[in-house]
C-alpha positions in Angstrom: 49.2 51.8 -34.1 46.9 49.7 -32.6 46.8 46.2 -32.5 45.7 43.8 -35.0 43.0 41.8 -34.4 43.3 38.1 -34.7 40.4 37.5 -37.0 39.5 33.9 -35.5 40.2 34.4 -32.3 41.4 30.7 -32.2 44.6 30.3 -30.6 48.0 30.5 -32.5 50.1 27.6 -30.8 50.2 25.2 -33.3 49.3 22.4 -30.9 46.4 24.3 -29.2 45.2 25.1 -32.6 45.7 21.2 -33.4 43.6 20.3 -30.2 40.7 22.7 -31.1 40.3 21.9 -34.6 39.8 18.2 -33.4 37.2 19.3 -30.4 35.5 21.6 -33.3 35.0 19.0 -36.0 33.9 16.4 -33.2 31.1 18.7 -32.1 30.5 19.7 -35.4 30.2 15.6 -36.5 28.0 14.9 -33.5 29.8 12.4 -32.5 30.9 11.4 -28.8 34.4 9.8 -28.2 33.4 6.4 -27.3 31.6 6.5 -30.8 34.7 7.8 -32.8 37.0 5.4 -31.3 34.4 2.3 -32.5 34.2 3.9 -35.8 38.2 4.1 -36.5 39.3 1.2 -34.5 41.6 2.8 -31.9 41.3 3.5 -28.0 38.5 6.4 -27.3 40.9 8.0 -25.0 43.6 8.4 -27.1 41.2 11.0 -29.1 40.4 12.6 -26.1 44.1 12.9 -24.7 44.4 14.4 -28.5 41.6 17.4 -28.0 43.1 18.1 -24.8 46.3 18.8 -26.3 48.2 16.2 -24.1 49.2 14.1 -27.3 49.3 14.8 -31.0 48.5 11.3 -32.1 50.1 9.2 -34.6 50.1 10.3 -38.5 48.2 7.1 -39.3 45.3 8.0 -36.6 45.5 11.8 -38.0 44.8 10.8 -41.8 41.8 8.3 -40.2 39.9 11.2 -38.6 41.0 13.8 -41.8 38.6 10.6 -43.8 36.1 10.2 -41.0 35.4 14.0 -41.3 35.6 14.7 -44.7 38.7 17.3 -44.2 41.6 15.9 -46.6 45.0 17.0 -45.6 43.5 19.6 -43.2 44.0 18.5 -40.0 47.6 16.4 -41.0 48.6 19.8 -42.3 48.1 21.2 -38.4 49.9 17.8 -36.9 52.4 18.2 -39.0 53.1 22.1 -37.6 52.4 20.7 -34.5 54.6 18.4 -34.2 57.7 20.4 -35.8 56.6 23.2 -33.6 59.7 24.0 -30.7 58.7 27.4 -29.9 56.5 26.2 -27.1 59.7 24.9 -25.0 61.6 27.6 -23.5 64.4 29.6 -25.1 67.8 27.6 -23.7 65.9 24.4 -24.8 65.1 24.6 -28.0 68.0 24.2 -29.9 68.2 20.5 -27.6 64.5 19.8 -29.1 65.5 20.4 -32.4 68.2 18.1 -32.2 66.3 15.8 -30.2 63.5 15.6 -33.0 65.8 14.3 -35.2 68.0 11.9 -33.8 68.3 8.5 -34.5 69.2 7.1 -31.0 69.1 8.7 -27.3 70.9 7.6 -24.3 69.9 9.3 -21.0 71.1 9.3 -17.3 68.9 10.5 -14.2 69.7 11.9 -11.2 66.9 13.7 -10.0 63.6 13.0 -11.9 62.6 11.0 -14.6 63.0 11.9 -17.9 60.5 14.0 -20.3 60.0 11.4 -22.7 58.6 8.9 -19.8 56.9 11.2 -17.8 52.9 11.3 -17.1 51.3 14.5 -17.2 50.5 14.2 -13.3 54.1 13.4 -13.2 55.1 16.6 -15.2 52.9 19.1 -13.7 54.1 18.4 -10.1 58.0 18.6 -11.2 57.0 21.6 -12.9 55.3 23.7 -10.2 58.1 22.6 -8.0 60.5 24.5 -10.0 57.9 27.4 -10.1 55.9 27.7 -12.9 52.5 27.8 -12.3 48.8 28.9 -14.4 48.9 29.3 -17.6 52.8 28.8 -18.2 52.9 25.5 -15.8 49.8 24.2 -18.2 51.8 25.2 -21.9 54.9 23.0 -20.6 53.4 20.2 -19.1 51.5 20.0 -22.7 54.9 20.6 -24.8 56.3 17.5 -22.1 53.6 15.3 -23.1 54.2 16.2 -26.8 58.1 15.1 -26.5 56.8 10.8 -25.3 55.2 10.7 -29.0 59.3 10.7 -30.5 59.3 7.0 -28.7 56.1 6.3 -29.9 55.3 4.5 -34.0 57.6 2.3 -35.6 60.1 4.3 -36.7 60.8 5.2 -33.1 64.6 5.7 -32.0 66.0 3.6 -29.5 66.0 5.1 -26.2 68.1 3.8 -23.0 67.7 5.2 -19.7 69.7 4.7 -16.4 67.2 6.0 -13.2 69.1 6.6 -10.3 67.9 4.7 -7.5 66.5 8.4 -5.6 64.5 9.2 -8.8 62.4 6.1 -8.1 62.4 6.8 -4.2 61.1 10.1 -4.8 57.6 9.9 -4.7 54.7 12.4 -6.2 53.0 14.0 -3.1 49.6 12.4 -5.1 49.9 9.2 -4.1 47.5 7.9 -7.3 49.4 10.0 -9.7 52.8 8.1 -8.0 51.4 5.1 -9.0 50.1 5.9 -12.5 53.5 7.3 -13.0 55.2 3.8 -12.1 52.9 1.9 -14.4 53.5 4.1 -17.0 57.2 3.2 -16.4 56.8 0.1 -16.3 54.7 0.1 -19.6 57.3 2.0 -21.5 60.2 -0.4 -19.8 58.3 -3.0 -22.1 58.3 -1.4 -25.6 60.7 -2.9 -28.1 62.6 0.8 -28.6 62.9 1.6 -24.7 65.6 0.2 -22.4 65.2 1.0 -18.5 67.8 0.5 -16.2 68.7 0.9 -12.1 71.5 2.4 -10.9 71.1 0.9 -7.1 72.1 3.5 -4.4 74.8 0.7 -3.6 76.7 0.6 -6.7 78.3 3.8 -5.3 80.0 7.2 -6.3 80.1 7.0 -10.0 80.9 9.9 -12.7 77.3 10.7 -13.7 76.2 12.4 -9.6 75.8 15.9 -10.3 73.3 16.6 -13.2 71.1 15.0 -15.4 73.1 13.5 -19.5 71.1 13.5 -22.1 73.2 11.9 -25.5 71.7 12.0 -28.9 72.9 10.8 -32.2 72.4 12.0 -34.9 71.6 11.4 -38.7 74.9 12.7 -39.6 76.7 10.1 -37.5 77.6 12.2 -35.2 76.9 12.5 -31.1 75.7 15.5 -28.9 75.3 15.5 -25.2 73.2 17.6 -22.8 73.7 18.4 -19.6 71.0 19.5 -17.0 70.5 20.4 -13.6 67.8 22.1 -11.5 69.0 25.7 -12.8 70.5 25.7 -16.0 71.3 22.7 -19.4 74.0 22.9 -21.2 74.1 21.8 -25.0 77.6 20.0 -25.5 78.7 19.5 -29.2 82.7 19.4 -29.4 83.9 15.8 -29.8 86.4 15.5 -27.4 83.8 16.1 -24.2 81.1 14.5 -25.8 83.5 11.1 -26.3 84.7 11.3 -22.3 80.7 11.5 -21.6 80.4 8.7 -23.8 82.6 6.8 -21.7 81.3 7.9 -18.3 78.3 6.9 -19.6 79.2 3.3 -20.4 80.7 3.6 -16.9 78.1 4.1 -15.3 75.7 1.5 -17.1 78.2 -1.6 -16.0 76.7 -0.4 -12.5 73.3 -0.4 -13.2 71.1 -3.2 -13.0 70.1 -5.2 -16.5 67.1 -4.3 -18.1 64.7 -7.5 -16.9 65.9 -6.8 -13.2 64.9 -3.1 -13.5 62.0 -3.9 -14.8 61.3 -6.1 -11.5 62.9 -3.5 -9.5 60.0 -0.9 -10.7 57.0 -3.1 -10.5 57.9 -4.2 -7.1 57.9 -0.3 -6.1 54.4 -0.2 -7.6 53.3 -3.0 -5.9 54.6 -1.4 -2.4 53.0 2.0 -3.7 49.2 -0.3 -4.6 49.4 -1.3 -1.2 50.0 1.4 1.3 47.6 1.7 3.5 47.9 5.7 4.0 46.6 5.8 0.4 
């Protein structure tokens, strides 16, 4: 039997479809960004990251532009399928995503790289490609990345905490003005009410977090999962008795790290070192 034929030919990823259905009532309005963003109040790059499907928005901007173009409920209808939407990470993670889009409170650990939810899309796509993925499939999960930040985004944000390894912030992008958007964008999140950075100096030693990447979420319920990830493989961890000893690792490890306002020093003195190299 032969194929059926998508009658649109639009694409079917909800967040593509999202991005399209913005460019397509833009072009449709006449309108050019700079104009839009005058007309509703907010920043006219934050509609333009939103038609190139590197950020859904915020429900209050999506109602705005359902008004401004006469759509009501449309295009919140497509955020909110978006935005629900974990089918675009890959298999083993999207039982994590599920869980992640619904807790209450995240704690995180890195060893390696920086975590998803801070991450720039330069960032992303060079961790990415290192790991192999490249065209079309490097391009769909730097975009499902980007779409994870907006759960520390609004006011109803969780609370996020992050300890960064000392290496992750000594490990440079090979783009030397994507290293330093990166660090900015760091250093902008480091400030957000919700977010809590901290640096684990290379100094404070061998600790009980070296080998992989913990993710800890808790949820509605009142209970806490933990994540585990490495280079190769993540592993969701959901019996209590590991998840407490990980808990206490955890806090651990955190009496090492730097406080928050020292961190926050720590990462804008990199960027000021990064702003001034004279190779760049």
């Amino acid at each position: 039997m032969p194929q059926r034929r998508v009658i649109t030919g639009r694409s079917q990823e909800p967040r593509q479809r999202f991005a399209e259905e913005l460019r397509k009532l833009r072009a449709a309005n006449g309108t050019s960004l700079r104009a839009l963003g005058e007309r509703l109040g907010w920043d006219y790059s934050l509609f333009g990251k939103m038609e190139k499907g590197e950020t859904l928005g915020s429900p209050e901007v999506v109602q705005a532009l359902d008004t401004h173009y006469g759509t009501p409920g449309l295009l919140l209808a497509l955020w909110e399928v978006a935005a629900g939407d974990h089918t675009q990470f890959r298999e083993r993670y999207r039982r994590y995503m599920a869980l992640e889009a619904e807790a209450v409170s995240l704690w995180h650990f890195a060893v390696s790289v920086l975590p998803g939810l801070l991450q720039t899309p330069g960032y992303a796509r060079e961790v990415l490609a290192a790991g192999g993925l490249k065209g079309k499939e490097l391009e769909q999960q730097v975009e499902a990345r980007m779409g994870r930040r907006e759960l520390l985004e609004g006011e109803d944000a969780p609370p996020f905490r992050t300890i960064l390894s000392e290496a992750v912030l000594r490990t440079p992008l090979r783009d030397a003005g994507e290293w330093r958007a990166q660090l900015e964008h760091l250093g902008e999140a480091a400030d957000r009410p919700n977010v809590t950075v901290h640096v684990l100096l290379q100094s404070a030693g061998l600790h009980g977090l070296v080998s992989a990447d913990m993710w800890y979420l808790l949820l509605p319920q009142g209970r806490t999962v933990a994540y585990t990830e490495n280079g190769y493989r993540g592993e969701l961890i959901e019996e209590p008795c590991p998840v407490v000893r990980l808990q206490t690792t955890y806090d651990a490890v955190r009496d090492l790290a730097l406080p928050p306002v020292q961190s926050r020093k720590f990462i804008l003195r990199l960027l000021e070192e990064a702003s001034c190299d004279p190779s760049t």
